[in-house]
LOPAKOL-153917 format. One line per field, with one value per residue (C-alpha): x, y, z; residue number from 1. Coordinates in steps of 0.2 Angstrom, whole numbers, plus 5000, padded with zeros to 4 digits. Example, Ala and Ser with C-alpha at 12.3 -4.5 7.8 and 13.67 -1.06 7.14 Angstrom:
<nodes>
X 5062; 5068;
Y 4978; 4995;
Z 5039; 5036;
num 1; 2;
</nodes>
This chain:
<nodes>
X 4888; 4891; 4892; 4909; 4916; 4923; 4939; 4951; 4959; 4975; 4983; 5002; 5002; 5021; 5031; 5039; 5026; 5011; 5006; 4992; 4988; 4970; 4964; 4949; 4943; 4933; 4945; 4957; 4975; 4986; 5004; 5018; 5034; 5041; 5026; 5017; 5004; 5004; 4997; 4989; 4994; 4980; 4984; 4984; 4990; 4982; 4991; 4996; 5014; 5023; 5024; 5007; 5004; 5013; 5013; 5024; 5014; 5017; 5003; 5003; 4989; 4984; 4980; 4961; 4967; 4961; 4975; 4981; 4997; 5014; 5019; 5031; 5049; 5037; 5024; 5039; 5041; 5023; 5021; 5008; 5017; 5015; 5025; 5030; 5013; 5010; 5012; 5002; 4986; 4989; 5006; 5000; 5000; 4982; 4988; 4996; 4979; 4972; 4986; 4987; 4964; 4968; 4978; 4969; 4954; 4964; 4971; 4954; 4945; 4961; 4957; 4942; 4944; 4957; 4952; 4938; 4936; 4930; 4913; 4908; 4892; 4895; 4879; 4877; 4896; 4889; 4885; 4905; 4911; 4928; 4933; 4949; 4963; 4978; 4994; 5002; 5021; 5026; 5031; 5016; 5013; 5008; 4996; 4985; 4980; 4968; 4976; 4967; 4979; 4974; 4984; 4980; 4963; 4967; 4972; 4958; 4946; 4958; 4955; 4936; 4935; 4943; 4936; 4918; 4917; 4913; 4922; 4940; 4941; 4957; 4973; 4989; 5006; 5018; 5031; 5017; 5013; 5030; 5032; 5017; 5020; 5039; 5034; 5019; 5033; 5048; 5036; 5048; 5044; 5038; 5043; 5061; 5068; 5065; 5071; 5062; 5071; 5060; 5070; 5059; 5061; 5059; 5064; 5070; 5059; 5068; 5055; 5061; 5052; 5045; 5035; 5035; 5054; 5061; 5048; 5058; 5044; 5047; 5064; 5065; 5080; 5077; 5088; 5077; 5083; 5081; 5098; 5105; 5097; 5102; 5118; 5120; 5112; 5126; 5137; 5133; 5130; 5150; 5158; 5147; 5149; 5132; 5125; 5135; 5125; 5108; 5110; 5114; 5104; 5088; 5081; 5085; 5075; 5060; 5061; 5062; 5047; 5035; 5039; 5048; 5035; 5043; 5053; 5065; 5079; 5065; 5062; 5081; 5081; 5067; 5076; 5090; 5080; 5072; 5089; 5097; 5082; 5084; 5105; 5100; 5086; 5098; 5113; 5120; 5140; 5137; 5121; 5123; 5114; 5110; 5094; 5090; 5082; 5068; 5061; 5062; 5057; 5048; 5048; 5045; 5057; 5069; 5068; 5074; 5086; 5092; 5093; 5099; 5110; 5115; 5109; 5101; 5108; 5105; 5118; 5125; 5134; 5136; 5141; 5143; 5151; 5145; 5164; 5162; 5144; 5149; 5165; 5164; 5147; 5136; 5152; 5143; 5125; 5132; 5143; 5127; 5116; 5129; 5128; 5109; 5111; 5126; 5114; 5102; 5114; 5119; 5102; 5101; 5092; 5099; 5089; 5091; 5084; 5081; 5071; 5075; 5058; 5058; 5061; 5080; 5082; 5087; 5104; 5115; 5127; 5112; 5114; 5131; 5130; 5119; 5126; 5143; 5134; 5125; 5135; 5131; 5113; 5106; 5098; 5083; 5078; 5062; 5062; 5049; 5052; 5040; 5025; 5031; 5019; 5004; 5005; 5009; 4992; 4983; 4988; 4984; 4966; 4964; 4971; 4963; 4944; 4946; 4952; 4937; 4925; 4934; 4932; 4913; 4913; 4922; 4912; 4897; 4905; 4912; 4892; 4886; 4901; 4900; 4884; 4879; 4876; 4894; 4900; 4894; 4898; 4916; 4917; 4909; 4922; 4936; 4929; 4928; 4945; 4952; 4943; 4949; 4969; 4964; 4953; 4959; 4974; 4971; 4955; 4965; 4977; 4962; 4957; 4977; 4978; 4961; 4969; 4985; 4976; 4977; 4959; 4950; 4932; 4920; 4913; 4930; 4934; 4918; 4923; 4939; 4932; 4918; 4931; 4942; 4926; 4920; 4936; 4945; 4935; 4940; 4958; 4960; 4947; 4962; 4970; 4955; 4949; 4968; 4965; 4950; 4952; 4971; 4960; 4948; 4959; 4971; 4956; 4948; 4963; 4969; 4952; 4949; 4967; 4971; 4956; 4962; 4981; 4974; 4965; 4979; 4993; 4981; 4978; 4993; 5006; 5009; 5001; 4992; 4999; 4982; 4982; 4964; 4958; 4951; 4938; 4935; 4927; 4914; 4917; 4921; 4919; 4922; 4903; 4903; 4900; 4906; 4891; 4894; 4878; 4885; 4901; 4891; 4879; 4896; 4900; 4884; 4881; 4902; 4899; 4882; 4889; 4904; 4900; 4879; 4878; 4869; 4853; 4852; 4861; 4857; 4861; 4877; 4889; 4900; 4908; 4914; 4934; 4940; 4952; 4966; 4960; 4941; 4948; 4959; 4945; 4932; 4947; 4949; 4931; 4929; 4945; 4937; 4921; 4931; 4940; 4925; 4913; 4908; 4896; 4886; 4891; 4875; 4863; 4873; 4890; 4883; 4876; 4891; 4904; 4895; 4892; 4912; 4917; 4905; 4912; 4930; 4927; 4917; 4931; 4945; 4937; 4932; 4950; 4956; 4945; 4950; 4969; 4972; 4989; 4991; 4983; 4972; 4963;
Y 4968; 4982; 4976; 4976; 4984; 4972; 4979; 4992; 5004; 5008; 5026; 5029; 5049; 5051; 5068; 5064; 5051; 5044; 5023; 5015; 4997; 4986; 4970; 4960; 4955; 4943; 4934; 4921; 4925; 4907; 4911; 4915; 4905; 4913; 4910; 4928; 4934; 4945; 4964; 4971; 4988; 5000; 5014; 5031; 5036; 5029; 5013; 4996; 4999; 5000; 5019; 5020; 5013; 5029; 5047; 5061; 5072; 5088; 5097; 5110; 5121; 5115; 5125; 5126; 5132; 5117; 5109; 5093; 5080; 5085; 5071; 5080; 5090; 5105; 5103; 5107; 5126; 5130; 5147; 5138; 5121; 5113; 5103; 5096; 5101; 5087; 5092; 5090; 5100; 5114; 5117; 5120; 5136; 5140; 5139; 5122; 5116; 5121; 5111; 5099; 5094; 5097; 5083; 5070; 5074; 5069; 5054; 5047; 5051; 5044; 5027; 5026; 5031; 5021; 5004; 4996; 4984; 5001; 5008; 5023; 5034; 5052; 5056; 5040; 5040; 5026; 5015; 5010; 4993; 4998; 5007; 5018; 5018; 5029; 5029; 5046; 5048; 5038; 5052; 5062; 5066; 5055; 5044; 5045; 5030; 5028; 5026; 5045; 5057; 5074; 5077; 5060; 5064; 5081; 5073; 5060; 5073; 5085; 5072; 5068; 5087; 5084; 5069; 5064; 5050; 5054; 5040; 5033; 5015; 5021; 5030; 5020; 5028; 5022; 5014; 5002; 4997; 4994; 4982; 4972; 4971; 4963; 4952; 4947; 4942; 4935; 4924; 4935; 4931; 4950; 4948; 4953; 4967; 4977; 4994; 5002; 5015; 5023; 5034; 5047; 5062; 5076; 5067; 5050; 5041; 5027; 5018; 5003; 4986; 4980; 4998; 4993; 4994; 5011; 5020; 5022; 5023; 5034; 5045; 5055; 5067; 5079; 5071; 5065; 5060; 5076; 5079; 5069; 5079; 5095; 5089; 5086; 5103; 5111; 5102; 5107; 5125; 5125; 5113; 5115; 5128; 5126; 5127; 5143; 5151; 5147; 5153; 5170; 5170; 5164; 5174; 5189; 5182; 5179; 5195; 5206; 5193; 5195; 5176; 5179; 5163; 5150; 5139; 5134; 5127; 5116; 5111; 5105; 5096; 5087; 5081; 5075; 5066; 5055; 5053; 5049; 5036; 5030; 5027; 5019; 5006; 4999; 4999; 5010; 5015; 5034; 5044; 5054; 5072; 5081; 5094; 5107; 5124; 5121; 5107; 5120; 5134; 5129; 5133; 5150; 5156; 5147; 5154; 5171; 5162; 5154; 5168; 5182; 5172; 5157; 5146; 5128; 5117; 5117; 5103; 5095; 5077; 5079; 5061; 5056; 5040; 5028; 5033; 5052; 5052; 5044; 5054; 5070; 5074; 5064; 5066; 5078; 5068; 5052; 5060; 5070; 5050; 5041; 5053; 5051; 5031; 5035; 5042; 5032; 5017; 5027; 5031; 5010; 5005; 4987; 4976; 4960; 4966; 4982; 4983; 4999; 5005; 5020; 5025; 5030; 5013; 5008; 5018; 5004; 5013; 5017; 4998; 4998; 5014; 5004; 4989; 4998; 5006; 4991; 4980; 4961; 4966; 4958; 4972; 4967; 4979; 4979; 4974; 4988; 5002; 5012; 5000; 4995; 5007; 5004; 4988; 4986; 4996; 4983; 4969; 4976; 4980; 4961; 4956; 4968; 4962; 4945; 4950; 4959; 4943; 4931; 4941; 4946; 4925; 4925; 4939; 4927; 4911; 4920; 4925; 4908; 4901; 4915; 4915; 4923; 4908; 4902; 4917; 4921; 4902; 4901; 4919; 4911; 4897; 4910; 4921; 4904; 4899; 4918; 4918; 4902; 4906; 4920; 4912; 4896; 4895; 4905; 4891; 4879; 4885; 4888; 4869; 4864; 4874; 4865; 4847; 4852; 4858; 4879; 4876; 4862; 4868; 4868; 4884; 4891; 4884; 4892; 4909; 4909; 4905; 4919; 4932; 4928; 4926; 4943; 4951; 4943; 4953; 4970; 4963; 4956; 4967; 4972; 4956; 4948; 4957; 4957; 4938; 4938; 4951; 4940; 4927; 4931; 4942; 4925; 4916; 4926; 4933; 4915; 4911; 4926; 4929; 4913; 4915; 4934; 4924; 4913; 4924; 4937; 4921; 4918; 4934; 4944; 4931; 4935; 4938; 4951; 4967; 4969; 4961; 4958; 4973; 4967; 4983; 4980; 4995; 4995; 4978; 4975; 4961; 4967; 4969; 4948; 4941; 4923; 4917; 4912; 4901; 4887; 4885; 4883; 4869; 4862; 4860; 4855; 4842; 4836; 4835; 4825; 4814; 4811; 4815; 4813; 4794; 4778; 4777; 4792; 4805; 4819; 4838; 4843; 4850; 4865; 4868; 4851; 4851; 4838; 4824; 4824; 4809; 4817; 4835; 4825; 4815; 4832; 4843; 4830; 4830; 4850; 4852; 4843; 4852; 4867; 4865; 4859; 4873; 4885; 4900; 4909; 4927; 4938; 4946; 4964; 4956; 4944; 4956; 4969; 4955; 4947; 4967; 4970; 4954; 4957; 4975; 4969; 4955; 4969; 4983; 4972; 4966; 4982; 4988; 4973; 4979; 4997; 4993; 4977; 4976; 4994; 5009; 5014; 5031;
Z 4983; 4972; 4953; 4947; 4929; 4917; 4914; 4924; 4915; 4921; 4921; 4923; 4923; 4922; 4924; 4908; 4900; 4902; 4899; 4901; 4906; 4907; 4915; 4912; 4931; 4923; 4915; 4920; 4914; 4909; 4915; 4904; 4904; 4917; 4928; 4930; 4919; 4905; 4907; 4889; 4886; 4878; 4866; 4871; 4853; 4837; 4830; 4839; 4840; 4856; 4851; 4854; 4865; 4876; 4874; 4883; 4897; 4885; 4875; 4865; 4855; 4838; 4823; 4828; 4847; 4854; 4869; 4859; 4863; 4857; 4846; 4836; 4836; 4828; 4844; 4855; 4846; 4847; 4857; 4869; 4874; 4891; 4900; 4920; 4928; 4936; 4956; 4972; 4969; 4981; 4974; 4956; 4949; 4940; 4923; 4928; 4933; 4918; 4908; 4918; 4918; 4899; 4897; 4908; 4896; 4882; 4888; 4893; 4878; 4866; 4877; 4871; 4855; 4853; 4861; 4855; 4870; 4880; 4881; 4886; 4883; 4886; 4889; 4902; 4910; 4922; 4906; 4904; 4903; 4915; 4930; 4931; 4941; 4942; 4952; 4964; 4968; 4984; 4992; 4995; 5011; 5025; 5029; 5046; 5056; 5045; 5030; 5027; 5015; 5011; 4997; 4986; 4990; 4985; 4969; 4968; 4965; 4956; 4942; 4945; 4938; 4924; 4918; 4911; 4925; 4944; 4952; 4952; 4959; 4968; 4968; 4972; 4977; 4961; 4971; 4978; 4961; 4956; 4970; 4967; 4946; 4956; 4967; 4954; 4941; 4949; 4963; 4976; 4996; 4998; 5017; 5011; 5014; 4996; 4989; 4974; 4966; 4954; 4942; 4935; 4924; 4937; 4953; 4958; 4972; 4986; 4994; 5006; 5011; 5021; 5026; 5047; 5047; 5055; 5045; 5029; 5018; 5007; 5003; 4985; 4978; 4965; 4952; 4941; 4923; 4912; 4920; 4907; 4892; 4900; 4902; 4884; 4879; 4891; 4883; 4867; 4870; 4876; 4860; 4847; 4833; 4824; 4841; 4845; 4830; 4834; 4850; 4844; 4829; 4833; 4848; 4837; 4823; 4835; 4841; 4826; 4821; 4837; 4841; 4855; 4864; 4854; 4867; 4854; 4866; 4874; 4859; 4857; 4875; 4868; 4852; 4864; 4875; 4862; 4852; 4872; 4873; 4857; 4863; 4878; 4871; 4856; 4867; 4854; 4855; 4848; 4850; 4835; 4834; 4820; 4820; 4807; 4811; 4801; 4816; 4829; 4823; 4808; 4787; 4785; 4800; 4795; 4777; 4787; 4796; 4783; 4771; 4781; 4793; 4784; 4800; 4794; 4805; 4828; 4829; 4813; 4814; 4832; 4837; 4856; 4861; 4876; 4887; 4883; 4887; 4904; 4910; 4907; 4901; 4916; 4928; 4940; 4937; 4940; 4956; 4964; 4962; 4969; 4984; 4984; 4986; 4999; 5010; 5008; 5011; 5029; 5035; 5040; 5021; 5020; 5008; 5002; 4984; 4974; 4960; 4947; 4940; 4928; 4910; 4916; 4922; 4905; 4907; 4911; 4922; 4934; 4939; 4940; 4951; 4964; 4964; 4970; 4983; 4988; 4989; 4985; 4982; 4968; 4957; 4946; 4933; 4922; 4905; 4901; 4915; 4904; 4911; 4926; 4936; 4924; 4924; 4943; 4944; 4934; 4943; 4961; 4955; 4947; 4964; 4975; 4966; 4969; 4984; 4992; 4984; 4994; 5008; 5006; 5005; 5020; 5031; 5027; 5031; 5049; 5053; 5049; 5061; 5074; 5081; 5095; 5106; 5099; 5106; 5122; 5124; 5120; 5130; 5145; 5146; 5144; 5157; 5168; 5163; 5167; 5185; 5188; 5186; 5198; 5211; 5212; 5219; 5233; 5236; 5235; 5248; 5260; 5258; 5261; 5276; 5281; 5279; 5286; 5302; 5302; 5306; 5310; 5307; 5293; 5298; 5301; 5282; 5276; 5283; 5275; 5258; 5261; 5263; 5249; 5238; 5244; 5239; 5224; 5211; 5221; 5225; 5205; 5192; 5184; 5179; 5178; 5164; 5156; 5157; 5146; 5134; 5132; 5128; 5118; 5109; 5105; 5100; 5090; 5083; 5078; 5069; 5059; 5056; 5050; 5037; 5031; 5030; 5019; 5006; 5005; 5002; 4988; 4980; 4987; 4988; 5006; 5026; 5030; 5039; 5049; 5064; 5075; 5086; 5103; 5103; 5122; 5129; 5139; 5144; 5164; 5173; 5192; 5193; 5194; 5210; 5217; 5224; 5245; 5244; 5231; 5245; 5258; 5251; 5244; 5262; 5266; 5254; 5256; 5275; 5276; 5263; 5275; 5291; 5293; 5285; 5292; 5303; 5314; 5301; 5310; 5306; 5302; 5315; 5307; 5326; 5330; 5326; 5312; 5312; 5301; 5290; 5291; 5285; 5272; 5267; 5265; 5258; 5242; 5237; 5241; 5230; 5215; 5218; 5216; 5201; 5193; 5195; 5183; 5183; 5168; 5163; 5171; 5156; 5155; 5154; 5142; 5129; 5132; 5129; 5111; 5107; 5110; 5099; 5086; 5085; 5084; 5071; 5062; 5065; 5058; 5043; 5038; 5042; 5031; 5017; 5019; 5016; 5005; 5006; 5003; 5005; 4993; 4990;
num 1; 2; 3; 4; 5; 6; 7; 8; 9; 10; 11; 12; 13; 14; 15; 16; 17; 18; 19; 20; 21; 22; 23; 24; 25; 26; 27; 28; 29; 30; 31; 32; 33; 34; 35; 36; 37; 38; 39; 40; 41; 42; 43; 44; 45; 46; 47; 48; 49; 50; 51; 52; 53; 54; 55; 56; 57; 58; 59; 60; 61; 62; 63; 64; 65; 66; 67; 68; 69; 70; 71; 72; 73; 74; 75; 76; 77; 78; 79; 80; 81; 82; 83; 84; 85; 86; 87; 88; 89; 90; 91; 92; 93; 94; 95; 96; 97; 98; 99; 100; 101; 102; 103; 104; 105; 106; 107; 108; 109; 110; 111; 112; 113; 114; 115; 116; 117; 118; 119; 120; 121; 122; 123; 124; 125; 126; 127; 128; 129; 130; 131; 132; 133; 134; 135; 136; 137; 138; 139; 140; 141; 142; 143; 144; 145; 146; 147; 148; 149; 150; 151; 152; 153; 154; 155; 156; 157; 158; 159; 160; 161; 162; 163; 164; 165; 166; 167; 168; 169; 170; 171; 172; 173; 174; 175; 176; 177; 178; 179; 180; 181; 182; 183; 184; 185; 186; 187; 188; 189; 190; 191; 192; 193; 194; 195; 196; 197; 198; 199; 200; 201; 202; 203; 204; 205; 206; 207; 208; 209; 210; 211; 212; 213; 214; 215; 216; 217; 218; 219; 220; 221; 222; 223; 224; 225; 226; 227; 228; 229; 230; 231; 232; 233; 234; 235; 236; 237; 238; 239; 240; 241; 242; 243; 244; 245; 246; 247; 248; 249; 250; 251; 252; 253; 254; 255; 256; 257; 258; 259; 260; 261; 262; 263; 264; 265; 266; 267; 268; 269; 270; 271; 272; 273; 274; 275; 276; 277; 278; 279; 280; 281; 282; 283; 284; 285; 286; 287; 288; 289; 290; 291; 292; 293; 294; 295; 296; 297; 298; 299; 300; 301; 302; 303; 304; 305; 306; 307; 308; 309; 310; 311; 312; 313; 314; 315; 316; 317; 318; 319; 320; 321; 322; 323; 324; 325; 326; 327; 328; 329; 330; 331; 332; 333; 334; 335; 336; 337; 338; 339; 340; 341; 342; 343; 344; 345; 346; 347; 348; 349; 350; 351; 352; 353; 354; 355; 356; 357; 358; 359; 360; 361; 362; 363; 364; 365; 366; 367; 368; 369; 370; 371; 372; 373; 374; 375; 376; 377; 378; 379; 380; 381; 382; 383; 384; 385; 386; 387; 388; 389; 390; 391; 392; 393; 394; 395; 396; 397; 398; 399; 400; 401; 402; 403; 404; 405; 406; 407; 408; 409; 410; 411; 412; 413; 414; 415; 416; 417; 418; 419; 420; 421; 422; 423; 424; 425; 426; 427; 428; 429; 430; 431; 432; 433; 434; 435; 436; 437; 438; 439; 440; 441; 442; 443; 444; 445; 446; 447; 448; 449; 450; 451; 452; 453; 454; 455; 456; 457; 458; 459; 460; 461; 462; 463; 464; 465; 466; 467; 468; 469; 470; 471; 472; 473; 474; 475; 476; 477; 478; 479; 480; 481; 482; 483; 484; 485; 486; 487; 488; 489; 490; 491; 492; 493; 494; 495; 496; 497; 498; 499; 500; 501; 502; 503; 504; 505; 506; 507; 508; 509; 510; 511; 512; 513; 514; 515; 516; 517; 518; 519; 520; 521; 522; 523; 524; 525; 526; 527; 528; 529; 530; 531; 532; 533; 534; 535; 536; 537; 538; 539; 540; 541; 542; 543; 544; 545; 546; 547; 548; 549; 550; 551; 552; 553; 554; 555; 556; 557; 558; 559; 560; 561; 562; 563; 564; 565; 566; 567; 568; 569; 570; 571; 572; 573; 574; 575; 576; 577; 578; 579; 580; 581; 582; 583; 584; 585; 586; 587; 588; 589; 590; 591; 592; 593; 594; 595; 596; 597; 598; 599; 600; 601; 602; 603; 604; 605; 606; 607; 608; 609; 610; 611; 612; 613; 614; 615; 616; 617;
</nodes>
């Protein structure tokens, strides 16, 4: 059994932000009042406040040229700022790449250096104390039979290459993690019908469950949040006065100044999502803006700008409130969502829960949005969106470990309980059962027309049960081996499924979606013979017992016709002797039979330990 790490640290790379969660998986975590456990957060950035513990997925050059976070207003007017690279590998740009492995670098190495729980030996990237795990969008690409995806995997090792570690534990799609932080925390039966709708900066991702259900797994529309701060920027470009200014005035400053890389508006967008974040998470009633040039573009161009255009101020005393922010500002955001969930709501999505995941969860109008559209569904949202995926992440790896113990225990115990003479034993029986369903009848109605006088001889009934013994394998191969592989498909399928049931309740909170694969091939029993010599000494031994008794006994006379009351007599002990007999599975059958069921047992727990309850990469 490989040795386990013991923590997992968690990775939420976000479009707009990135979070990170851990887990001890040696630990045992007590419940919280609400009955779920707690997920610690690690800092990314230095401190332990809650603003530390995420940072946005931005960098920027520092003044030593090295890539670096952009943590403040200034960052964002740096000539070299990065931002939104995160995309499916082969639809990244090469300097989107390069951003993009620059700033899983840092991320890791701010973990470390910012947690003292975590080891890690640079020289030795083995000798760590944790494992790492990560999430993807839930709408990347599709998955094979085989739970097989060439674009995570594409990802997977996208960020092998950019980090000091070779190994990721596994890659889970966000919306996956979401679910299981939900039905983790609120004790949810995860057999209802759920919809995740996980609102994130760039795009907004539906993912409906249960997954088996008209394959709407998952849907997305590219109306992420960072609608919101654009809308505001618009909205200011069109009202406001000091805005008017800046936006003739300061591109001619950076072009008579050779600065013409500086992103200033960018840098303004980003002023208005934090202040629009700061409205949203107070519940403020105004989301006031007032920025001065000299946070944009910084001191000594605003000195120019100051002194030659008298331009201090982007936005000064720019105050919003809640109903103006709402209609008209977000009128054509909120219109072009409500059409997303419409859609969505048409295409058949019915649940019975959705769960709002996603920084722009907090927006309270998003709820009431999806409650109009749905509704009578009862809409849960997160009380820390920002974490949700993290901490999802976090919790599926604690559950997954304990998981895949249980279920090495398990493959032990089922060797110990399966042996091969079990086996060929309990398939012997069924194989007897199967021929009996098919040959027996048709015995049994040879002896009744014995008794009832069709024929009266025993050589006559011996003939009749040669030829149906010479032709029911031929006349019935192909239900006979339906027969058994039914069976011993139900019986296997109730043992080890019953045992899989019980370790995913435990560590999953609900049934497996893997269900037993008879891996039959090869297996044919039309090559089984009914033997003609064990009827014929059942007749013999019936009809000396019967017929041949007393002092001269004689030899048995199979010409001489019966009486009724002599055929009735014989028929009722051929009949038990019939119904009693069994045969042993020839050598080939035998090992090609315990060779199938050992590769189906095999087959399904190795498919159970590939997918979990989800796919994992």
């Amino acid at each position: 059994m490989k040795e386990e790490k013991q923590y997992c640290v968690c990775i939420d790379f976000g479009h707009g932000e990135t979070t990170a969660s851990y887990i001890d998986l040696t630990a045992v975590y007590p419940e919280n009042k609400e009955g779920a456990s707690d997920v610690p957060k690690l800092n990314i950035l230095k401190g332990s406040t809650d603003e530390a513990r995420k940072v946005e997925t931005v960098i920027c050059r520092g003044e030593d040229g090295q890539w670096k976070f952009a943590t403040d207003q200034e960052d964002f007017a740096r000539p070299d700022l990065a931002m939104q690279f995160k995309a499916q590998v082969n639809n990244m740009q090469e300097d989107d790449k390069e951003h993009y492995k620059a700033f899983i670098n840092l991320v890791f190495k701010a973990i470390i250096a910012n947690n003292g729980i975590l080891h890690f030996d640079e020289n030795n990237p083995q000798a760590r104390n944790f494992d790492l795990c990560i999430a993807c969008p839930s709408a990347w690409g599709e998955d094979d039979k085989n739970g097989h995806n060439s674009v995570i995997e594409d990802y997977k090792n996208f960020f092998l290459e950019a980090l000091p570690i070779n190994e990721i534990k596994f890659v889970i799609r966000e919306s996956d993690a979401a679910f299981f932080k939900f039905i983790h925390l609120t004790k949810q039966n995860p057999n209802l019908k759920i919809l995740v709708i996980d609102l994130g900066s760039s795009t907004i991702d539906f993912t409906y469950y249960p997954h088996n259900e008209n394959n709407k797994y998952p849907q997305g529309a590219a109306n992420g949040a960072s609608r919101v701060e654009r809308a505001i920027q618009d909205w200011c470009t069109e009202t406001q006065d000091t805005y008017k200014k800046a936006k003739s005035v300061i591109p001619a400053v950076l072009e008579e100044t050779d600065n013409k890389k500086i992103n200033w508006e960018m840098s303004v967008r980003h002023y208005i999502k934090e202040q629009k974040e700061v409205f949203y998470t107070k519940s403020q009633n105004k989301m006031g803006l007032n920025l001065q040039t000299s946070r944009v573009v910084g001191d000594i161009l605003t000195d120019k700008i100051e002194t030659k255009y008298d331009c201090l101020d982007i936005l000064y005393h720019c105050n919003i409130n809640k109903d103006f922010l709402d209609d008209p500002i977000l009128t054509d955001y909120r219109s072009d969502l409500k059409d997303d969930l419409k859609r969505l709501h048409d295409s058949g999505v019915a649940p019975e829960m959705i769960l709002l995941t996603g920084g722009a969860s907090r927006m309270p109008w998003i709820k009431d949005l999806v409650e109009d559209v749905f509704q009578g569904t009862e809409v849960f949202c997160d009380n820390n969106p920002s974490y949700v995926v993290s901490d999802g992440i976090a919790l599926y790896a604690y559950a997954d470990s304990k998981f895949r113990r249980m279920l090495e225990e398990m493959e032990a115990a089922i060797k110990n309980e399966f042996t091969d003479d079990i086996l060929v034993e309990f398939i012997e029986g069924i194989v007897n059962d199967a021929f009996k369903e098919v040959q027996l009848p048709p015995i049994l109605k040879i002896c009744d027309d014995f008794i009832e006088g069709k024929f009266t001889t025993l050589r006559a009934l011996l003939s009749k049960v040669e030829q149906h013994n010479n032709s029911v394998i031929g006349a019935n191969a192909t239900e006979i081996n339906m027969q058994v592989s039914k069976k011993v498909h139900a019986k296997l399928d109730n043992m080890i499924s019953g045992k899989i049931n019980r370790i995913f309740q435990e560590c999953f909170h609900t049934k497996s979606s893997v269900s037993f694969q008879l891996n039959w091939n090869g297996v044919d029993f039309s090559s089984i013979f009914i033997d003609n010599d064990f009827d014929a000494t059942i007749i013999d031994d019936i009809g000396n017992y019967l017929f041949c008794q007393g002092i001269f006994s004689g030899t048995l006379n199979y010409d001489k016709e019966r009486d009724w009351s002599e055929r009735k007599q014989f028929g009722e002990h051929f009949r038990e002797c019939q119904e009693g007999a069994t045969f042993s599975l020839p050598e080939s059958i035998r090992l090609s039979t315990l060779a199938a069921c050992n590769r189906s047992i095999n087959q399904t727990l190795n498919t159970v330990k590939t997918k979990g309850l989800f796919w994992i990469y």
